[in-house]
LUMDREN-392857 format. One record per atom (N, C-alpha, C, O): atom name; y, z, x; residue in three letters; chain. Coordinates in nm, 2 decimals. Example, Ala and Ser with C-alpha at 12.3 -4.5 7.8 and 13.67 -1.06 7.14 Angstrom:
% residues 2
+------+--------+--------+--------+---------+-------+
: nulo :     c2 :     c3 :     c1 : drenvex : bator :
+------+--------+--------+--------+---------+-------+
:    N :  -0.57 :   0.78 :   1.32 :     ALA :     A :
:   CA :  -0.45 :   0.78 :   1.23 :     ALA :     A :
:    C :  -0.33 :   0.78 :   1.32 :     ALA :     A :
:    O :  -0.33 :   0.85 :   1.42 :     ALA :     A :
:    N :  -0.22 :   0.71 :   1.28 :     SER :     A :
:   CA :  -0.11 :   0.71 :   1.37 :     SER :     A :
:    C :   0.00 :   0.79 :   1.29 :     SER :     A :
:    O :   0.11 :   0.80 :   1.34 :     SER :     A :
+------+--------+--------+--------+---------+-------+
//
This chain:
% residues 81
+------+--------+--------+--------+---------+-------+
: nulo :     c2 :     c3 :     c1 : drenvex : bator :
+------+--------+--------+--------+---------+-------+
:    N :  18.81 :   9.91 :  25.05 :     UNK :     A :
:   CA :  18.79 :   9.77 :  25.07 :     UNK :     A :
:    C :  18.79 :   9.70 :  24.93 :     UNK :     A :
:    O :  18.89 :   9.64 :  24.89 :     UNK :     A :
:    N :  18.68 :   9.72 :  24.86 :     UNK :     A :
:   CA :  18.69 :   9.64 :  24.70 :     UNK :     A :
:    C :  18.66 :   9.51 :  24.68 :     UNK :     A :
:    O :  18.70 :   9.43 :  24.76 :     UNK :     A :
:    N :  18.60 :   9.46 :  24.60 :     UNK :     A :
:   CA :  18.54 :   9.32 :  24.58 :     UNK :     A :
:    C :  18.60 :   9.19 :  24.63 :     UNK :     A :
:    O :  18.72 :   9.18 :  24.60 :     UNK :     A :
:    N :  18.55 :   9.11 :  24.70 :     UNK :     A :
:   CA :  18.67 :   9.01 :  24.75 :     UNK :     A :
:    C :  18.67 :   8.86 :  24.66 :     UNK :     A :
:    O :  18.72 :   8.75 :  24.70 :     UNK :     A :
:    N :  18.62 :   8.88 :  24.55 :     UNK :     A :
:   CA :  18.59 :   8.77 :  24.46 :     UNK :     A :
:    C :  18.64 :   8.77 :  24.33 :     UNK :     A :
:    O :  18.64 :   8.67 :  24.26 :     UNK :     A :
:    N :  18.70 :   8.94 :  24.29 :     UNK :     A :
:   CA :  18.72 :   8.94 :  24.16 :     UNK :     A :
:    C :  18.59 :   9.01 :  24.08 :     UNK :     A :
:    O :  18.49 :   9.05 :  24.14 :     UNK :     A :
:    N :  18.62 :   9.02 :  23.95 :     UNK :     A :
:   CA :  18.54 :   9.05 :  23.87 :     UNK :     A :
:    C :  18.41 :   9.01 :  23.85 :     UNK :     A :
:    O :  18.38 :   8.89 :  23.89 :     UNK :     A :
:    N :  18.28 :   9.09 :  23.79 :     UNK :     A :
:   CA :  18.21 :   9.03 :  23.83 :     UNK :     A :
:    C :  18.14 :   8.99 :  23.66 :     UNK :     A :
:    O :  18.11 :   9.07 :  23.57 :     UNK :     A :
:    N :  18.13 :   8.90 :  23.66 :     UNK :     A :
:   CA :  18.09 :   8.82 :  23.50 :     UNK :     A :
:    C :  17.94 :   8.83 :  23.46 :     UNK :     A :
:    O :  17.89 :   8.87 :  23.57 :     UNK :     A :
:    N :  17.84 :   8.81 :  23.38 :     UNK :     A :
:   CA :  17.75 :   8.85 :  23.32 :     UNK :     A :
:    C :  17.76 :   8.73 :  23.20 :     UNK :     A :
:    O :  17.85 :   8.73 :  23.12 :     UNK :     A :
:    N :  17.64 :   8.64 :  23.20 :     UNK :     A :
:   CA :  17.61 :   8.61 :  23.01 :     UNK :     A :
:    C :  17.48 :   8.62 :  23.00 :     UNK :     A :
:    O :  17.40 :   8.62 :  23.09 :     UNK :     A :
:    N :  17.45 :   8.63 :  22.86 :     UNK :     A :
:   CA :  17.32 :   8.62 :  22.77 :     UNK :     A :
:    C :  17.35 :   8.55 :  22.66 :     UNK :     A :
:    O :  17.44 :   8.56 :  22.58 :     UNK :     A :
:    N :  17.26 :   8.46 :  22.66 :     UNK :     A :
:   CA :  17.20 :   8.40 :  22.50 :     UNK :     A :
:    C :  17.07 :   8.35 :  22.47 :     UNK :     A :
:    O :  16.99 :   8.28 :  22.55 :     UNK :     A :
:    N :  17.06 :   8.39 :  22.36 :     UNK :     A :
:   CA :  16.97 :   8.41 :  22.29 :     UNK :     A :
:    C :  16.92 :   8.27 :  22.22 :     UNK :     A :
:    O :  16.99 :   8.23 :  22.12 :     UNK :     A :
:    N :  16.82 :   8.19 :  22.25 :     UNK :     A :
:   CA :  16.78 :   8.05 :  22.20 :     UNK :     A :
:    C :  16.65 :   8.07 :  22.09 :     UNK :     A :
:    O :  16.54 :   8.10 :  22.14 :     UNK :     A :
:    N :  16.67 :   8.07 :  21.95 :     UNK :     A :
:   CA :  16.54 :   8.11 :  21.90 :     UNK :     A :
:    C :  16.42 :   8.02 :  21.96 :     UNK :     A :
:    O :  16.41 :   7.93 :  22.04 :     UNK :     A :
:    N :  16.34 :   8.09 :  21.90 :     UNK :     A :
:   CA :  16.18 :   7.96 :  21.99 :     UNK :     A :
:    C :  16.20 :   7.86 :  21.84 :     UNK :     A :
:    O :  16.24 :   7.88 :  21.73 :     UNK :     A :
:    N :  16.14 :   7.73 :  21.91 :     UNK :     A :
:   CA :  16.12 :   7.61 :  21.83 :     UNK :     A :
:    C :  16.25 :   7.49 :  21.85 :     UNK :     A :
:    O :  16.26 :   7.37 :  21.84 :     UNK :     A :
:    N :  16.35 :   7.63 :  21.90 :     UNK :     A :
:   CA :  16.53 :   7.52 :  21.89 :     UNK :     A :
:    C :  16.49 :   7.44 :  21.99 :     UNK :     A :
:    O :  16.51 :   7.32 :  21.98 :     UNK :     A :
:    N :  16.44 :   7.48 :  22.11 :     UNK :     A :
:   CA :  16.47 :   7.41 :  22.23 :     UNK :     A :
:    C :  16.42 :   7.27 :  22.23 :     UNK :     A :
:    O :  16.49 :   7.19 :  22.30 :     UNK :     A :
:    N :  16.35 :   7.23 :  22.18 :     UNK :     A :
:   CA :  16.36 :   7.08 :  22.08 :     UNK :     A :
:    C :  16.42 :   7.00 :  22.04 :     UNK :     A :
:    O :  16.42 :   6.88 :  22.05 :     UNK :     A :
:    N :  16.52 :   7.10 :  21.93 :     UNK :     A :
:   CA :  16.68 :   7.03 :  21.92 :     UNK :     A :
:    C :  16.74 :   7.05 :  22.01 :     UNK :     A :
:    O :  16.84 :   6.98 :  22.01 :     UNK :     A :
:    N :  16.72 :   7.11 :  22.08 :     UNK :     A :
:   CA :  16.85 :   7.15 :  22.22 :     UNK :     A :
:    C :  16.78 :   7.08 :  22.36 :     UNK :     A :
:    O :  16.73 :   7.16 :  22.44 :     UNK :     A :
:    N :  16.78 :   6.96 :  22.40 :     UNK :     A :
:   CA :  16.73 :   6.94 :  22.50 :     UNK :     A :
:    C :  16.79 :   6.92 :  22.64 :     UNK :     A :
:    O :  16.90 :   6.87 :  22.67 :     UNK :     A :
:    N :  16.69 :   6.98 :  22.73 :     UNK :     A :
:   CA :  16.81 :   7.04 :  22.89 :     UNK :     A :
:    C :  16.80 :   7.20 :  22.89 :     UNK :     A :
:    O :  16.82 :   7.27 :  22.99 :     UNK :     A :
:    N :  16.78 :   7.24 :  22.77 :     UNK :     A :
:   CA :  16.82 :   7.33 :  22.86 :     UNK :     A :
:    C :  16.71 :   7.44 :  22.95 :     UNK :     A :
:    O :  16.73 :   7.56 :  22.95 :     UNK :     A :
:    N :  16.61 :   7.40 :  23.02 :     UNK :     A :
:   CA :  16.45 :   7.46 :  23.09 :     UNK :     A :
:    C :  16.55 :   7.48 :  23.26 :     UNK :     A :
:    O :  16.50 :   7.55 :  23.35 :     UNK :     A :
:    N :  16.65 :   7.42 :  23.29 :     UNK :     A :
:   CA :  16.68 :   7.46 :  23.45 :     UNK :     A :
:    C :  16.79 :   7.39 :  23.43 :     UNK :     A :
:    O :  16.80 :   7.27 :  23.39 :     UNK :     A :
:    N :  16.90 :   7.51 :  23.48 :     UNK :     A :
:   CA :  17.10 :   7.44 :  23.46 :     UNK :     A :
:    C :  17.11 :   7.41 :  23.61 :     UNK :     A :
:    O :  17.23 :   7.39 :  23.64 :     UNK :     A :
:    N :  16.99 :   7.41 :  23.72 :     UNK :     A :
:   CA :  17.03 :   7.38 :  23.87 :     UNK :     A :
:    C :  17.02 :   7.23 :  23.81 :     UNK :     A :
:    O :  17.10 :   7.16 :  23.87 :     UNK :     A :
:    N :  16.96 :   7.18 :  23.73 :     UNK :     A :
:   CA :  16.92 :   7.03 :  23.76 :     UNK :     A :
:    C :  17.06 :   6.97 :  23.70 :     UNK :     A :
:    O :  17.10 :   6.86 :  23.74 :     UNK :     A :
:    N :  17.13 :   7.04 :  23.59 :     UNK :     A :
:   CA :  17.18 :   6.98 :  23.50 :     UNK :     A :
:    C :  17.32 :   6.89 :  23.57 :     UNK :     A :
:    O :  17.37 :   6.93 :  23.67 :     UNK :     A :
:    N :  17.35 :   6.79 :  23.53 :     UNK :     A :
:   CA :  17.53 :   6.72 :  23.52 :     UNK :     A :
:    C :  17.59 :   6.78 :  23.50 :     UNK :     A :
:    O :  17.54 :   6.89 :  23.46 :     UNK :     A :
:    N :  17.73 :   6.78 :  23.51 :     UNK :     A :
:   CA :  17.83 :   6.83 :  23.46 :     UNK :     A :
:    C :  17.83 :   6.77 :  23.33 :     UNK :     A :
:    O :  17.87 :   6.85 :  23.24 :     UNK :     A :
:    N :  17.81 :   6.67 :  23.31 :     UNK :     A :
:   CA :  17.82 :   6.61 :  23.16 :     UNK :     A :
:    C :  17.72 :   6.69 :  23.05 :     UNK :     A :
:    O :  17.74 :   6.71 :  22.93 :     UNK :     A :
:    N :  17.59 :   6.73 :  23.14 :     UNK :     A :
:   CA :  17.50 :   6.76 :  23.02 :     UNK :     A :
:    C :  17.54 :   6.94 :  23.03 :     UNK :     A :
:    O :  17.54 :   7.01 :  22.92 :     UNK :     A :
:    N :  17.57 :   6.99 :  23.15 :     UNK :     A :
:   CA :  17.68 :   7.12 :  23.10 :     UNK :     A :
:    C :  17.76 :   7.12 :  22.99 :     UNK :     A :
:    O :  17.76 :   7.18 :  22.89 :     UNK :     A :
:    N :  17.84 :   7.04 :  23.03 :     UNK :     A :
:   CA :  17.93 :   7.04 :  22.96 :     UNK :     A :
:    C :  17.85 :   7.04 :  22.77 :     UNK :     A :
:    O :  17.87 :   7.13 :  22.68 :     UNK :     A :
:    N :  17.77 :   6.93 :  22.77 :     UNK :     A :
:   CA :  17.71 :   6.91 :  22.65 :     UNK :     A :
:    C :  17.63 :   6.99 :  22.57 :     UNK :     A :
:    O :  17.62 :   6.99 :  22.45 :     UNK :     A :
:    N :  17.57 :   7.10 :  22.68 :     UNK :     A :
:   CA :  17.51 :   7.23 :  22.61 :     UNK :     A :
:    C :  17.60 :   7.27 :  22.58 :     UNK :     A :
:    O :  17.63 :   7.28 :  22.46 :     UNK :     A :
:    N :  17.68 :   7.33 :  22.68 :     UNK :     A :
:   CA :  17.79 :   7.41 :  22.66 :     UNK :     A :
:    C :  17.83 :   7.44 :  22.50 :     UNK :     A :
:    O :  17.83 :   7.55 :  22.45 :     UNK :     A :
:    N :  17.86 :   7.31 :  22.43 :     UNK :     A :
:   CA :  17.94 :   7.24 :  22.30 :     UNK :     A :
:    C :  17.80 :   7.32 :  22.23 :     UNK :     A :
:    O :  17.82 :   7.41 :  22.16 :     UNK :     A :
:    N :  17.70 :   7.28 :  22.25 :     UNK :     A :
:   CA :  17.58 :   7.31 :  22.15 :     UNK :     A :
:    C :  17.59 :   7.49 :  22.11 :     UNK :     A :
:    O :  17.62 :   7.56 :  22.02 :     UNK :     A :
:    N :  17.56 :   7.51 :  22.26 :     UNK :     A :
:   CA :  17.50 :   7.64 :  22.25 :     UNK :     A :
:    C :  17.62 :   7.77 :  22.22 :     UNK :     A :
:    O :  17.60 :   7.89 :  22.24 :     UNK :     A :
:    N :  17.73 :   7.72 :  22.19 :     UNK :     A :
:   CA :  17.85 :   7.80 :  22.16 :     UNK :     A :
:    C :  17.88 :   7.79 :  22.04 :     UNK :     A :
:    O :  17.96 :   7.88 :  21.99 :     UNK :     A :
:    N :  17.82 :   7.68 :  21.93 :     UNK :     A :
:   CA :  17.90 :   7.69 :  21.82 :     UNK :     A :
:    C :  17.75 :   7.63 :  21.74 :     UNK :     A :
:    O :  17.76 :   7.55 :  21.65 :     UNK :     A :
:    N :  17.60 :   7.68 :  21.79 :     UNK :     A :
:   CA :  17.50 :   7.62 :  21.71 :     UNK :     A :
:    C :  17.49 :   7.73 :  21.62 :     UNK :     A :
:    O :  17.53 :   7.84 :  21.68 :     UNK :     A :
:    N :  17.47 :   7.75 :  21.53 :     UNK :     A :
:   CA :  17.46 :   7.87 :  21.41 :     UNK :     A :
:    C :  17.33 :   7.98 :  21.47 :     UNK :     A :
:    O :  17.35 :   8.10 :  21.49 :     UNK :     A :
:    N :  17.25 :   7.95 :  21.48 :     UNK :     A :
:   CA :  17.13 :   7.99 :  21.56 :     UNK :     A :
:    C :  17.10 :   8.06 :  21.64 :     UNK :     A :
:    O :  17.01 :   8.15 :  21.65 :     UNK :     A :
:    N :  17.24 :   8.00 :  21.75 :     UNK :     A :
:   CA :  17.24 :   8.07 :  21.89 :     UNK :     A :
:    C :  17.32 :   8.18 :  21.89 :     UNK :     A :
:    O :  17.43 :   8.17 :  21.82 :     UNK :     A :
:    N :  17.28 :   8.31 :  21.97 :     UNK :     A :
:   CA :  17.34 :   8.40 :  22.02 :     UNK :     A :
:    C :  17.42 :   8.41 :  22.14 :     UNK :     A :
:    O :  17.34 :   8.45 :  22.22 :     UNK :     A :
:    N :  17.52 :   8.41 :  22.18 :     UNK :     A :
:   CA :  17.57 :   8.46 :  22.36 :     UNK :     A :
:    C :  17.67 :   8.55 :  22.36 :     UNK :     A :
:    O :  17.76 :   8.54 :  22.28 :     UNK :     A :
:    N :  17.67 :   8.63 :  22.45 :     UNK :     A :
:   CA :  17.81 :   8.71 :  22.50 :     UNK :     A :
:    C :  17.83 :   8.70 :  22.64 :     UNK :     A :
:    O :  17.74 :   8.66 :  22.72 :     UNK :     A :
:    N :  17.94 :   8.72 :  22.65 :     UNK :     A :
:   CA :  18.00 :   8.69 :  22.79 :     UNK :     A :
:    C :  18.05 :   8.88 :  22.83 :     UNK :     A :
:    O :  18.10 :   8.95 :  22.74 :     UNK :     A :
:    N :  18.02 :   8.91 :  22.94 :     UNK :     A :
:   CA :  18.05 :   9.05 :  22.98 :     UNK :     A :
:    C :  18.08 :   9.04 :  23.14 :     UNK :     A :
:    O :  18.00 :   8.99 :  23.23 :     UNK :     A :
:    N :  18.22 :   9.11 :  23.17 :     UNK :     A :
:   CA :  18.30 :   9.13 :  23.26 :     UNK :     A :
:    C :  18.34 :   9.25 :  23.31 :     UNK :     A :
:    O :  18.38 :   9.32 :  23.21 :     UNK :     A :
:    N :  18.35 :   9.32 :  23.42 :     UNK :     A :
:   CA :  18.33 :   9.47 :  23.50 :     UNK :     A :
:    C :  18.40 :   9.42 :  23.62 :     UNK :     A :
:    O :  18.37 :   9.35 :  23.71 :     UNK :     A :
:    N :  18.53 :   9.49 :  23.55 :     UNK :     A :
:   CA :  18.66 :   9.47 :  23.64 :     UNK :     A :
:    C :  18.62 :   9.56 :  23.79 :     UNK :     A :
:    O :  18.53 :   9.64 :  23.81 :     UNK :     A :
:    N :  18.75 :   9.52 :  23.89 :     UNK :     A :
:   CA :  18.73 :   9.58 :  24.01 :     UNK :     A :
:    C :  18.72 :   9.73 :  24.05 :     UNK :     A :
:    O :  18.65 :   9.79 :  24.14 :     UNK :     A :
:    N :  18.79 :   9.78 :  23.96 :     UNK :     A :
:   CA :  18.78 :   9.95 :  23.93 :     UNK :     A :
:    C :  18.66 :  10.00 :  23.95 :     UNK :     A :
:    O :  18.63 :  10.07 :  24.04 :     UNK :     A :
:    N :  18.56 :   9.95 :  23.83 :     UNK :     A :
:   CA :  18.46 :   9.99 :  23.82 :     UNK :     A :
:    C :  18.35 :   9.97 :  23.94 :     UNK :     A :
:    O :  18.26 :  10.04 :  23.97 :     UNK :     A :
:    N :  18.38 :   9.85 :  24.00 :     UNK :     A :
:   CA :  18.28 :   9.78 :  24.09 :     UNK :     A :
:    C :  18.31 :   9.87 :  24.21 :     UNK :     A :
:    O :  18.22 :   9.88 :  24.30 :     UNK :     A :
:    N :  18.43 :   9.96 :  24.21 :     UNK :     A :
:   CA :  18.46 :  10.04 :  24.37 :     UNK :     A :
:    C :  18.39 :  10.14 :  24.36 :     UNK :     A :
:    O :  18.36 :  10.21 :  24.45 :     UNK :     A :
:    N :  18.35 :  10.16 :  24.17 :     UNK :     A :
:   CA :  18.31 :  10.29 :  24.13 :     UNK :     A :
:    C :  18.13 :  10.32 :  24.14 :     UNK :     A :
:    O :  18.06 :  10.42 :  24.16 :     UNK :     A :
:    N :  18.12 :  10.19 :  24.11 :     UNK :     A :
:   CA :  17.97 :  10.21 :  24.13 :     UNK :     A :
:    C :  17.87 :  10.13 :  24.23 :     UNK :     A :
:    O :  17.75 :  10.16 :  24.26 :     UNK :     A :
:    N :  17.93 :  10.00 :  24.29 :     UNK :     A :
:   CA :  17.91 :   9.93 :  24.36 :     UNK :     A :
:    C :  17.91 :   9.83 :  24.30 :     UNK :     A :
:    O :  17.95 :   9.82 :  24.18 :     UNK :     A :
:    N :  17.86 :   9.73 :  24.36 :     UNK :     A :
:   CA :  17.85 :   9.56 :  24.34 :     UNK :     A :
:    C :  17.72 :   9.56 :  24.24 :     UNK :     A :
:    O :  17.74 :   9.54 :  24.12 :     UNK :     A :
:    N :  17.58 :   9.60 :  24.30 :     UNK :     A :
:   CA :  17.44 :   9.57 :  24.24 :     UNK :     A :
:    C :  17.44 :   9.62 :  24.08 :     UNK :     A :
:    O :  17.40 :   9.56 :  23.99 :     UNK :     A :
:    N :  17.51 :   9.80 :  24.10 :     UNK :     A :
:   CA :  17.51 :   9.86 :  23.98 :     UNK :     A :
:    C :  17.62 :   9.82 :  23.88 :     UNK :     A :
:    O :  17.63 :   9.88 :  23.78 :     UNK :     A :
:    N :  17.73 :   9.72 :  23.91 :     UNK :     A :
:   CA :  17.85 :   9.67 :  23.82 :     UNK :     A :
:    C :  17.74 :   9.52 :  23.79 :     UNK :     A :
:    O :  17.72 :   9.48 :  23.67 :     UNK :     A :
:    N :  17.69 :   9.46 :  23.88 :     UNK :     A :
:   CA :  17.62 :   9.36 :  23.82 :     UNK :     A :
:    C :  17.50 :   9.36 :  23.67 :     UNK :     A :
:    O :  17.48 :   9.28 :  23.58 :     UNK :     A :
:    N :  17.45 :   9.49 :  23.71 :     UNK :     A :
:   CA :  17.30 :   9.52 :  23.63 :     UNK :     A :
:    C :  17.43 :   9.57 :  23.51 :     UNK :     A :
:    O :  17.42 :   9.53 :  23.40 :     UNK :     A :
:    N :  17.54 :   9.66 :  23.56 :     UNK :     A :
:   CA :  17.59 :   9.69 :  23.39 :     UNK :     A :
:    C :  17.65 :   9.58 :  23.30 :     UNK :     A :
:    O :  17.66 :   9.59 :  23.18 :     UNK :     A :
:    N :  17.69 :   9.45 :  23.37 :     UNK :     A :
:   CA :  17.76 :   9.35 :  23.29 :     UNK :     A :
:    C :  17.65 :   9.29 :  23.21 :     UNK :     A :
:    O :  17.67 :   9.28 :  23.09 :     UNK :     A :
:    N :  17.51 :   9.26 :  23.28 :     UNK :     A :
:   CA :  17.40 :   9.21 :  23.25 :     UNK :     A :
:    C :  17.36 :   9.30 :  23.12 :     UNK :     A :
:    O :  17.35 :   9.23 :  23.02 :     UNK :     A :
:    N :  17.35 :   9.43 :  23.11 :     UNK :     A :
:   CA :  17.31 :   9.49 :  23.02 :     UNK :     A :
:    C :  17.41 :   9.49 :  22.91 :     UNK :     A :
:    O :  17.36 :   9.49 :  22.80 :     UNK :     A :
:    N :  17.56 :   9.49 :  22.91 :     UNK :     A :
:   CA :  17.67 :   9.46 :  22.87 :     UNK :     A :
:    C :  17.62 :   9.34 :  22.75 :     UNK :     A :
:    O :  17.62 :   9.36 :  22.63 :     UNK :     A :
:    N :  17.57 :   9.21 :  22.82 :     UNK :     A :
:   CA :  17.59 :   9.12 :  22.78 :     UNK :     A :
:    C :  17.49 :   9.07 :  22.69 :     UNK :     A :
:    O :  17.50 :   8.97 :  22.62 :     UNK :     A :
:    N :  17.36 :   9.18 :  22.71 :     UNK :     A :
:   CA :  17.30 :   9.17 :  22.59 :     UNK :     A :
:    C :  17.38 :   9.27 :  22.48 :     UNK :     A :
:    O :  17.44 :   9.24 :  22.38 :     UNK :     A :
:    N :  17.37 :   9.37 :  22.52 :     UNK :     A :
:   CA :  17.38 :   9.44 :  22.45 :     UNK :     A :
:    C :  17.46 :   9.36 :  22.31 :     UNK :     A :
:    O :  17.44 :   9.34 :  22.19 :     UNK :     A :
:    N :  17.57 :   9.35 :  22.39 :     UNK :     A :
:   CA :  17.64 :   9.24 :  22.26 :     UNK :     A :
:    C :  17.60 :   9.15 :  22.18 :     UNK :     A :
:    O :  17.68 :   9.09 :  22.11 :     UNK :     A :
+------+--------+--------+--------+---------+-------+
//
């Protein structure tokens, strides 16, 4: 059978303590706009400060270990980076 969504995606980043002051919005992304997505988005990708990776566990793998355990490896993936 095999995933019916595609790959399954994973991020982490890393906000030092104190930024979130200068960075404001970001405590809950359910509440957020698209506008103010969008506007972190811009911040938190190119602030010197901030850390993130993005981590992806193609279909292969997902047949290989399942859905839960391809999810927890992207997650761990995406720190790790």
């Amino acid at each position: 059978r095999g995933p019916l969504a595609g790959p399954v995606v994973a991020a982490a980043c890393y906000v030092p303590l104190g930024l979130e002051e200068e960075i404001s919005g970001i405590h809950d992304s359910k509440k957020l706009t698209e506008e103010d997505r969008e506007r972190l988005y811009e911040i938190l990708t190119t602030h010197p400060k901030v850390y993130y990776a993005i981590s992806h566990v193609d279909k292969d793998k997902i047949e290989e270990i399942n859905i839960l355990h391809a999810a927890m490896l992207a997650m761990d993936n995406a720190v790790d980076d």
